[in-house]
Structure formats: C-alpha cells, structure tokens
Backbone as a chain_set.jsonl record, in Angstrom:
{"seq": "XXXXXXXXXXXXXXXXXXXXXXXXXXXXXXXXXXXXXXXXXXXXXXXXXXXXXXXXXXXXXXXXXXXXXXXXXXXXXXXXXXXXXXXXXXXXXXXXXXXXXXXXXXXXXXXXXXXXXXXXXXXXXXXXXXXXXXXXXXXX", "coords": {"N": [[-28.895, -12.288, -8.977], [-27.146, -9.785, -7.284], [-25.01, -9.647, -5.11], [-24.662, -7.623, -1.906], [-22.546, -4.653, -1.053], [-20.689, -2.835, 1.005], [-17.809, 0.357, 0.778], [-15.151, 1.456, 1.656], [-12.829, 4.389, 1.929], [-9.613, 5.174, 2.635], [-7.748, 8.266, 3.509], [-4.686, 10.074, 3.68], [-4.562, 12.836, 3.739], [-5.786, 15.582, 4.106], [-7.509, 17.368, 2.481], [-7.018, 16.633, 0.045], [-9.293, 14.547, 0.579], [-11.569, 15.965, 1.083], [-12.151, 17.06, -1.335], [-12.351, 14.879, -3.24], [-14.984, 14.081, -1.56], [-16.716, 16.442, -2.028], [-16.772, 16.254, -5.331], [-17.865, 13.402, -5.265], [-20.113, 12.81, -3.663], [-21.627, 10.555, -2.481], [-19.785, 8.648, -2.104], [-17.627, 6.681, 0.324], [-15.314, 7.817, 2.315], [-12.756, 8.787, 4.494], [-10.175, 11.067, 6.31], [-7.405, 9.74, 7.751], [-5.236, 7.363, 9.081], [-3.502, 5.033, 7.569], [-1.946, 3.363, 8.86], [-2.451, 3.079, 11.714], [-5.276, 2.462, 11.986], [-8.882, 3.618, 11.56], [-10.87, 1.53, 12.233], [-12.844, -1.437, 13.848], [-11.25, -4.947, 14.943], [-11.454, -7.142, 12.455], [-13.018, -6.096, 10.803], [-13.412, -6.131, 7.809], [-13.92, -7.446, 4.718], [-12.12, -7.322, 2.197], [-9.441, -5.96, 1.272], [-8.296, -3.047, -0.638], [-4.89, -2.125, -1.337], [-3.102, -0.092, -3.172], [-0.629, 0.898, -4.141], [0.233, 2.162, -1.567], [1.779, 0.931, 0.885], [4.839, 1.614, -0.326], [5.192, 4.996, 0.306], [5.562, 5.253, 3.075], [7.964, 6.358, 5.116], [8.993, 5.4, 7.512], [8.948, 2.561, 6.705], [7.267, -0.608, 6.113], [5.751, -2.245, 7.845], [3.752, -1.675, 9.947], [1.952, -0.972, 8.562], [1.082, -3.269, 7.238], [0.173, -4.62, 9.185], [-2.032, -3.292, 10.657], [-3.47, -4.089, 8.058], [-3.93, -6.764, 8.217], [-5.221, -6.681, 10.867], [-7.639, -5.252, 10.966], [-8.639, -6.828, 8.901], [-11.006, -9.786, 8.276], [-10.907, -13.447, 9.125], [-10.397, -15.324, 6.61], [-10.728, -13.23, 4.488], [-9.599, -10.918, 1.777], [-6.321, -9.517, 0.675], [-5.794, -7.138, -1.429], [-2.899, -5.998, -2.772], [-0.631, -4.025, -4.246], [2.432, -2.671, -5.007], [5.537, -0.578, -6.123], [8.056, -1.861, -7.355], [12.022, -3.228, -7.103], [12.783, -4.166, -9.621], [14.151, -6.469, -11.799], [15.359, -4.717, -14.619], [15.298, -2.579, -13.243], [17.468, -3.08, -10.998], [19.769, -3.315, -12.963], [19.533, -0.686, -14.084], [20.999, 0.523, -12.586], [23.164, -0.607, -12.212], [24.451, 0.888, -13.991], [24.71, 3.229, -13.539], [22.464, 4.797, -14.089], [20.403, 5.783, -12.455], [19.857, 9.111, -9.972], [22.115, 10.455, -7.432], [21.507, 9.048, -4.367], [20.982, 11.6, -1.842], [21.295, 11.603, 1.618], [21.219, 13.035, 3.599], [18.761, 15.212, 3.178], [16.915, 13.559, 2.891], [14.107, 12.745, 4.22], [12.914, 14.841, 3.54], [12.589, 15.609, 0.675], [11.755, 13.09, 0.037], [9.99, 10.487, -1.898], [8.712, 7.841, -2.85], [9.614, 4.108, -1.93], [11.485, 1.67, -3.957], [10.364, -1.602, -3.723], [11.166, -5.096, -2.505], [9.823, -7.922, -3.887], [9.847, -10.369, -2.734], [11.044, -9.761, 0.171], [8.293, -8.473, 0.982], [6.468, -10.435, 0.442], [7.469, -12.09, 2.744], [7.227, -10.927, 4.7], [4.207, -10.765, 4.52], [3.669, -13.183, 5.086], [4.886, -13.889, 7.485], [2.478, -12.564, 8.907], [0.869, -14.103, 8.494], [-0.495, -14.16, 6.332], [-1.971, -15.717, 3.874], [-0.99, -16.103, 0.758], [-1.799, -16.071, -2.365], [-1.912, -15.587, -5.355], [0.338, -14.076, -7.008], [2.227, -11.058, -9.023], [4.027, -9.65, -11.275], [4.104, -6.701, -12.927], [4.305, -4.511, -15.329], [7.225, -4.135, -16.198], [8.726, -2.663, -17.716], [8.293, -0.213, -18.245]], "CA": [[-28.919, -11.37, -7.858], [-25.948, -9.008, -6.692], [-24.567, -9.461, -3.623], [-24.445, -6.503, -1.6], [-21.516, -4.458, -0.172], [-20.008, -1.608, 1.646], [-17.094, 0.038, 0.655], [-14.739, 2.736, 2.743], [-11.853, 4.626, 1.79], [-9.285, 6.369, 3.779], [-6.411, 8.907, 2.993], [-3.935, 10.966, 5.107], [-4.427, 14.008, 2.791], [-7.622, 16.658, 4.022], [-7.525, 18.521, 0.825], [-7.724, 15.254, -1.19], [-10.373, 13.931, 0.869], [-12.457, 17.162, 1.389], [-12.319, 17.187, -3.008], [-13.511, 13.761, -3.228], [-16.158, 13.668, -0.783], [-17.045, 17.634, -3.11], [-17.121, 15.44, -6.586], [-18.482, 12.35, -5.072], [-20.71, 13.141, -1.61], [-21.96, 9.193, -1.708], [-18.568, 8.057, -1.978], [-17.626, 6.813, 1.833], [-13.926, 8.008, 2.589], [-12.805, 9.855, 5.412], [-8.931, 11.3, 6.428], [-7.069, 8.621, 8.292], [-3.671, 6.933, 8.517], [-3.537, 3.389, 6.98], [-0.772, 2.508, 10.148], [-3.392, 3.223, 12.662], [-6.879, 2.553, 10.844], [-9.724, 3.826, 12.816], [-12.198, -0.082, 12.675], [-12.33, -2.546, 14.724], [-10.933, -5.787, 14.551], [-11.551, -8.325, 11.732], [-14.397, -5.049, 9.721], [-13.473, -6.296, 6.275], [-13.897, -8.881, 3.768], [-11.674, -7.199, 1.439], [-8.615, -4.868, 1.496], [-7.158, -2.795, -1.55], [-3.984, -1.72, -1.143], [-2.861, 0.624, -4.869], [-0.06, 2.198, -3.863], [0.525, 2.602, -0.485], [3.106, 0.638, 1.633], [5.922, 2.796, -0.579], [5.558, 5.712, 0.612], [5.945, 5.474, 4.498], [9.481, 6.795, 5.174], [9.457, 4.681, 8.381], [8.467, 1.582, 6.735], [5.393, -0.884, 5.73], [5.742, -3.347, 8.78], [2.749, -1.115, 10.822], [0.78, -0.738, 7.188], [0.644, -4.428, 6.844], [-0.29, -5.616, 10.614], [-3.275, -2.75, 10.539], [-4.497, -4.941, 7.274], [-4.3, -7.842, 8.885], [-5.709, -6.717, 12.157], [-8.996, -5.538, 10.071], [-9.446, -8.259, 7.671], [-11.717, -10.69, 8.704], [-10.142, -14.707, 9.013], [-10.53, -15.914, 4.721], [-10.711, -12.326, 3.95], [-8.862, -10.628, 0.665], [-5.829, -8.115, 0.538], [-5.39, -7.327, -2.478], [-1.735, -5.042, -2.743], [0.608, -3.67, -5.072], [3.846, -1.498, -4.802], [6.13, -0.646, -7.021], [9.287, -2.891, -7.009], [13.171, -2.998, -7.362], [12.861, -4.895, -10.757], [15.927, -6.589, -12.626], [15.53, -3.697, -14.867], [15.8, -1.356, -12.291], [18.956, -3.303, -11.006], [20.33, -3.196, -14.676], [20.035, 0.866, -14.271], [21.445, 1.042, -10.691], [24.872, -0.637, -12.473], [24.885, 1.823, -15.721], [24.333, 4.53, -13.37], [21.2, 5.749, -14.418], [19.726, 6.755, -11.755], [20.578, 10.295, -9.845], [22.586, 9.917, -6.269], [20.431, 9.942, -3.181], [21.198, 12.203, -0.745], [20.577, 10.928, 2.758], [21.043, 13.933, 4.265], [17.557, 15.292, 2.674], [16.124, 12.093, 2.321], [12.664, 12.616, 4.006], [12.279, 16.268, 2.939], [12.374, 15.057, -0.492], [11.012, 11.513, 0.048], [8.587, 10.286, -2.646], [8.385, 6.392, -2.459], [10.622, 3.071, -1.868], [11.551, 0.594, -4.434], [10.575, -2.831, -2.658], [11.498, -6.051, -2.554], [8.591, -8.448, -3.54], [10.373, -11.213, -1.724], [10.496, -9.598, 1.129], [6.901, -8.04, 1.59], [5.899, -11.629, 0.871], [7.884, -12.586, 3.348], [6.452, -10.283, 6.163], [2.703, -10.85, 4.896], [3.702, -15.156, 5.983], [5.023, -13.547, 8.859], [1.589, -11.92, 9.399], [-0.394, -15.488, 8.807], [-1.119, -13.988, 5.294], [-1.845, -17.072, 2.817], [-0.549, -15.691, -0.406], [-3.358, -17.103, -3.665], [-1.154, -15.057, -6.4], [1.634, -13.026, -7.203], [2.225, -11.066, -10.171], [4.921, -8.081, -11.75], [3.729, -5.758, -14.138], [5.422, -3.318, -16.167], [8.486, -3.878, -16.053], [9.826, -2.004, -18.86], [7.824, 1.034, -17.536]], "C": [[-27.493, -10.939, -7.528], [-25.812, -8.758, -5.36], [-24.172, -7.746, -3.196], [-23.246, -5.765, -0.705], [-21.137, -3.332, 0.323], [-18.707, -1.519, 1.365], [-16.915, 1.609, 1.008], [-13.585, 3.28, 2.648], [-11.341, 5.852, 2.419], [-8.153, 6.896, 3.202], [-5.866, 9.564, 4.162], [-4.426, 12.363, 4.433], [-6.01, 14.613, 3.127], [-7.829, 17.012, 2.974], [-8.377, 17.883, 0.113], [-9.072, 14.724, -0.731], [-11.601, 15.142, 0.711], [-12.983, 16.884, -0.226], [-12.729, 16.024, -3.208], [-14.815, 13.369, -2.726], [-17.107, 15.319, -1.457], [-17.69, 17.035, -4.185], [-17.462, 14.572, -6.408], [-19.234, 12.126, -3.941], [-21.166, 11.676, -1.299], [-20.948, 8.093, -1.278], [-18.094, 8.057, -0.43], [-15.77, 7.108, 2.503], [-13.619, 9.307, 3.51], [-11.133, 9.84, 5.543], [-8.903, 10.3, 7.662], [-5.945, 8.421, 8.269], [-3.809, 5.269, 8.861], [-2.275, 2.581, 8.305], [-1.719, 2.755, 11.899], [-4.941, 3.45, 12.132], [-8.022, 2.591, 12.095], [-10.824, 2.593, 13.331], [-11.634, -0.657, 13.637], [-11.926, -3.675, 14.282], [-11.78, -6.689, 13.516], [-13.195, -7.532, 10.871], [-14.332, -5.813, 8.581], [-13.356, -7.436, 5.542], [-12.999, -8.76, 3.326], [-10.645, -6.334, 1.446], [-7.854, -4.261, 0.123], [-6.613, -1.891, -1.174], [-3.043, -1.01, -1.988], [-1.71, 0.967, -4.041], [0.338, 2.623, -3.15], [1.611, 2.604, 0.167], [4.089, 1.21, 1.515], [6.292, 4.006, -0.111], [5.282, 6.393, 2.152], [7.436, 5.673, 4.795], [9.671, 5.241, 6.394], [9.115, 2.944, 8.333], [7.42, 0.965, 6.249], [4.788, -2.304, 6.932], [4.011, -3.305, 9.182], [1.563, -1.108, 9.422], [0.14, -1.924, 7.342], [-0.026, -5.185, 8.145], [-1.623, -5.24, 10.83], [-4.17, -3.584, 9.463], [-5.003, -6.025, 7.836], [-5.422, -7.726, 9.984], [-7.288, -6.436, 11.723], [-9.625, -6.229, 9.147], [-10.109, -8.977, 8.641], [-11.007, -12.37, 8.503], [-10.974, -15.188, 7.266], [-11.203, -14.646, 3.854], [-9.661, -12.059, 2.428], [-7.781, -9.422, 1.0], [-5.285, -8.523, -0.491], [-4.045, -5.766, -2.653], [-1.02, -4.775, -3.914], [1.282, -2.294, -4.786], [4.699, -1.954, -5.894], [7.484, -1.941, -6.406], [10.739, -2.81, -7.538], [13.388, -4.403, -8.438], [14.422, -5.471, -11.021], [16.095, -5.561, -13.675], [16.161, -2.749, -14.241], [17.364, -1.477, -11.517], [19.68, -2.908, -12.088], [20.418, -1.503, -14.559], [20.385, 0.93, -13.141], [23.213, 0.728, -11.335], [24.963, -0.026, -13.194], [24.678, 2.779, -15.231], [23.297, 5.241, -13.39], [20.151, 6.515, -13.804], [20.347, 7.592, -11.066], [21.149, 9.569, -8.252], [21.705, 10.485, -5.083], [21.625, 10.403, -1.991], [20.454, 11.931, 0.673], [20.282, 12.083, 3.571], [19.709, 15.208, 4.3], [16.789, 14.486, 2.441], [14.673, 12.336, 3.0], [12.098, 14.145, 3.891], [11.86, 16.119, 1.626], [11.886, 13.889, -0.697], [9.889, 11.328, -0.739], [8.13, 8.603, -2.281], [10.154, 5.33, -2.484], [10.352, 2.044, -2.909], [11.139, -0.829, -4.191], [10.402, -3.91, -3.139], [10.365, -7.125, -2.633], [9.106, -9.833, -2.617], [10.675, -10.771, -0.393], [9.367, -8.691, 1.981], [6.411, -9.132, 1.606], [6.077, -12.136, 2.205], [6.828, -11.881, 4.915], [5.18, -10.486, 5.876], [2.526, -12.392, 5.472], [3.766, -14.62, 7.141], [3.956, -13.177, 9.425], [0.648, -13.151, 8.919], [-0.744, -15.04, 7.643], [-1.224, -15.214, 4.029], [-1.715, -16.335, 1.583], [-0.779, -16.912, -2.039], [-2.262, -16.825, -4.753], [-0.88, -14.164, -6.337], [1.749, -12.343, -8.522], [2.88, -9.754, -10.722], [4.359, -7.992, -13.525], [4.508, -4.638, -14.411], [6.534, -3.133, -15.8], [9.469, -3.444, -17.062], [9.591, -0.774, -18.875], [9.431, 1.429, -16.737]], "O": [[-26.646, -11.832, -7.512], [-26.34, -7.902, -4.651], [-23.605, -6.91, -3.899], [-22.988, -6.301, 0.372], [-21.578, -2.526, -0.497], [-18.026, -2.54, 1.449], [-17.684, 2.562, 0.886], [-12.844, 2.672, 3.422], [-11.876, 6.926, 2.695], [-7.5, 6.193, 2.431], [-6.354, 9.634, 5.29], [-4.749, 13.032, 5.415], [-7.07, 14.259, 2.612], [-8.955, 16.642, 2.642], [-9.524, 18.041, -0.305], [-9.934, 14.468, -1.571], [-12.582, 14.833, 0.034], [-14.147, 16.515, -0.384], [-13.933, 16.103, -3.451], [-15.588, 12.567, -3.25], [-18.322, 15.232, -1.283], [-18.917, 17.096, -4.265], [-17.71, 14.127, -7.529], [-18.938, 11.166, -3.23], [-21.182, 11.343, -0.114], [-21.065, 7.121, -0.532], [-18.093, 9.13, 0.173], [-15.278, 6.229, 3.211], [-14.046, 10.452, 3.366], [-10.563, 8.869, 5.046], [-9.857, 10.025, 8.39], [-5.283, 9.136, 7.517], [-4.074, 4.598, 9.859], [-1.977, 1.391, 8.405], [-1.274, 2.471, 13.011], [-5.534, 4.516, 11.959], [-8.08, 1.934, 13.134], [-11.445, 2.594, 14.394], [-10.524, -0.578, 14.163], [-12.117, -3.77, 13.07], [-12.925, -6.933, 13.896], [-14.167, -8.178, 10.479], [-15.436, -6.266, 8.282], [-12.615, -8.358, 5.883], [-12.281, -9.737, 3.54], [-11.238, -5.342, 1.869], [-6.862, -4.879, -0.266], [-7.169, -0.891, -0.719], [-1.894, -1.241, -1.61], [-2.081, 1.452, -2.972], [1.002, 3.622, -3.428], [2.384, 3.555, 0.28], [4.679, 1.574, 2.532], [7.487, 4.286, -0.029], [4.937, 7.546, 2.414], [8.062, 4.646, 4.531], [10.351, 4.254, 6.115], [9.023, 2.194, 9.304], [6.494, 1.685, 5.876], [3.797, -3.029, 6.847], [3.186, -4.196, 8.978], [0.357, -1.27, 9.605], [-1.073, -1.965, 7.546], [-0.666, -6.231, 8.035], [-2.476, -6.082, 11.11], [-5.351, -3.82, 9.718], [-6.198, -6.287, 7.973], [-6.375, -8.503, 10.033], [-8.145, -7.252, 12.06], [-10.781, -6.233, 8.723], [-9.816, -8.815, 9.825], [-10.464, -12.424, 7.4], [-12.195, -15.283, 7.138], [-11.946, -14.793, 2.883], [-9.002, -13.02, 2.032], [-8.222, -8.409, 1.543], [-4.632, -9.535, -0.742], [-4.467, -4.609, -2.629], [-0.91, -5.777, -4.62], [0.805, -1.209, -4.453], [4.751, -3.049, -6.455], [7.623, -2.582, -5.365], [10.755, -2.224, -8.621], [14.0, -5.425, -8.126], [15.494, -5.049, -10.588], [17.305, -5.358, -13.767], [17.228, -2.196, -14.508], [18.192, -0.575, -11.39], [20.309, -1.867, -11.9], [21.465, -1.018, -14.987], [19.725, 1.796, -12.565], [24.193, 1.436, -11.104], [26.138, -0.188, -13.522], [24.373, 3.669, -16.024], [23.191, 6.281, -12.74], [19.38, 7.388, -14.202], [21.558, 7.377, -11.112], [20.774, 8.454, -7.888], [21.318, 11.624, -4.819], [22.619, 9.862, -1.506], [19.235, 12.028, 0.815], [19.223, 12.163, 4.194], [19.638, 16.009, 5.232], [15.853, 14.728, 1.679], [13.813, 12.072, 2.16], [10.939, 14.467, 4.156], [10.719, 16.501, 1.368], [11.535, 13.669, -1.856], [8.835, 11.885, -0.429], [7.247, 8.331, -1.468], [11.284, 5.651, -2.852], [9.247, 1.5, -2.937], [12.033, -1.471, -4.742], [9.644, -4.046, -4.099], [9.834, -7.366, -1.548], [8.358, -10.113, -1.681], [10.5, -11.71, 0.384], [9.437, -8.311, 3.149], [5.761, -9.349, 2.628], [5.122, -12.577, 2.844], [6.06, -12.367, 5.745], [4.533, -10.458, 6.923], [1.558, -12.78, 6.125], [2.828, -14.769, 7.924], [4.046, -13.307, 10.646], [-0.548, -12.914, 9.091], [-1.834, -15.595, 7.497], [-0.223, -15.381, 3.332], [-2.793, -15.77, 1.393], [-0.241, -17.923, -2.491], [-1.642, -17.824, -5.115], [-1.492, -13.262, -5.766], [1.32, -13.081, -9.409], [2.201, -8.735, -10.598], [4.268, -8.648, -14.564], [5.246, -4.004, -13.656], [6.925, -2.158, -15.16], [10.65, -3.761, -17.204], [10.415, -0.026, -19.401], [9.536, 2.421, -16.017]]}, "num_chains": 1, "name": "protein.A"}
C-alpha cells in the first residue's frame, strides 16, 4: 500500500506559475514568496528547497525561519544551494572570475555563492537537526 500525500509548490514568478498551472492544471502551485509563506504553522511533513536561499539579495536568514516555522516537529527539509567550493576559491586566486561591481550589484544580481558551514550553522541556530550533508559537483 502507498501512503498518501499532498504536495504544494510556490514561486515568486506569475508568468512561471500561470505556465505551469497551463501544462500541468493538477499540479498544486500558486505565486508566493518563500520569506513570507502563506500556511500555517507546523503544515508540512516535508520541505524541498532546489535552489532557492541563493538568490535573495537580502539574504536566506527569513527563507530558513519560514521553513522551520511550517515544518511540522520530526519533519524533513531537504535543501541545496550552490556553494563557494575550494575550486571556486582556487579561481578567485588565479583571477578567473570577472570583478563585481557593487555599485550595480542588485540590478544585475543572479545568485550567492554560500558557505555550507555557515547555513549549517544558522539551520542549528533554527533547532534544525542536520541527518546528512553532501557537495556535489564540484568540478562543474
């Protein structure tokens, strides 16, 4: 027997959502912002997180407290963001990447590098029990 489940996805993007809910009408996802999530406390068993936290200019503090605040107590978030690899150090001293300009920085803003030591750190801070860890592609 297959356990049964509900599952609800939210974006900031109308466009994107409007075109998904077009090519998929049973699919349940509505426009939203993941730093103010519209449930109530402790909705979810489960949380995936692809992708996200990176590209808040002002941060992923408010991303990560909204997970929390809707997980349920021995719930799942399951996360990944990209990360400031030892690779990626290794091209920061050879130059290789272009020079940011701060002075355009969130006109042009795509995502943040981040530190998996300290997002761990803030999901302890948020009572998060952390099962496993794990970097991928790092030669990407």
């Amino acid at each position: 027997q297959l356990n049964q489940f509900t599952a609800v996805g939210i974006d900031f993007a109308p466009k994107i959502v409007k075109s998904i809910q077009k090519l998929m009408p049973d699919l349940n996802i509505d426009v939203g912002d993941v730093r103010s999530l519209p449930y109530k406390k402790s909705s979810f068993d489960g949380i995936w997180s692809l992708g996200v936290i990176e590209h808040n200019w002002d941060g992923y503090d408010q991303i990560l407290r909204e997970a929390h605040r809707v997980l349920r107590s021995g719930g799942y978030f399951f996360i990944a963001f990209p990360s400031f690899s030892p690779l990626r150090k290794l091209k920061v001293i050879f130059k290789m990447y272009p020079l940011w300009k701060l002075e355009n920085s969130t006109k042009n803003f795509y995502q943040f590098l981040l530190d998996p030591k300290e997002v761990i750190g803030k999901l302890k801070e948020l009572n998060f029990e952390i099962v496993n860890k794990r970097s991928l592609d790092g030669i990407k």
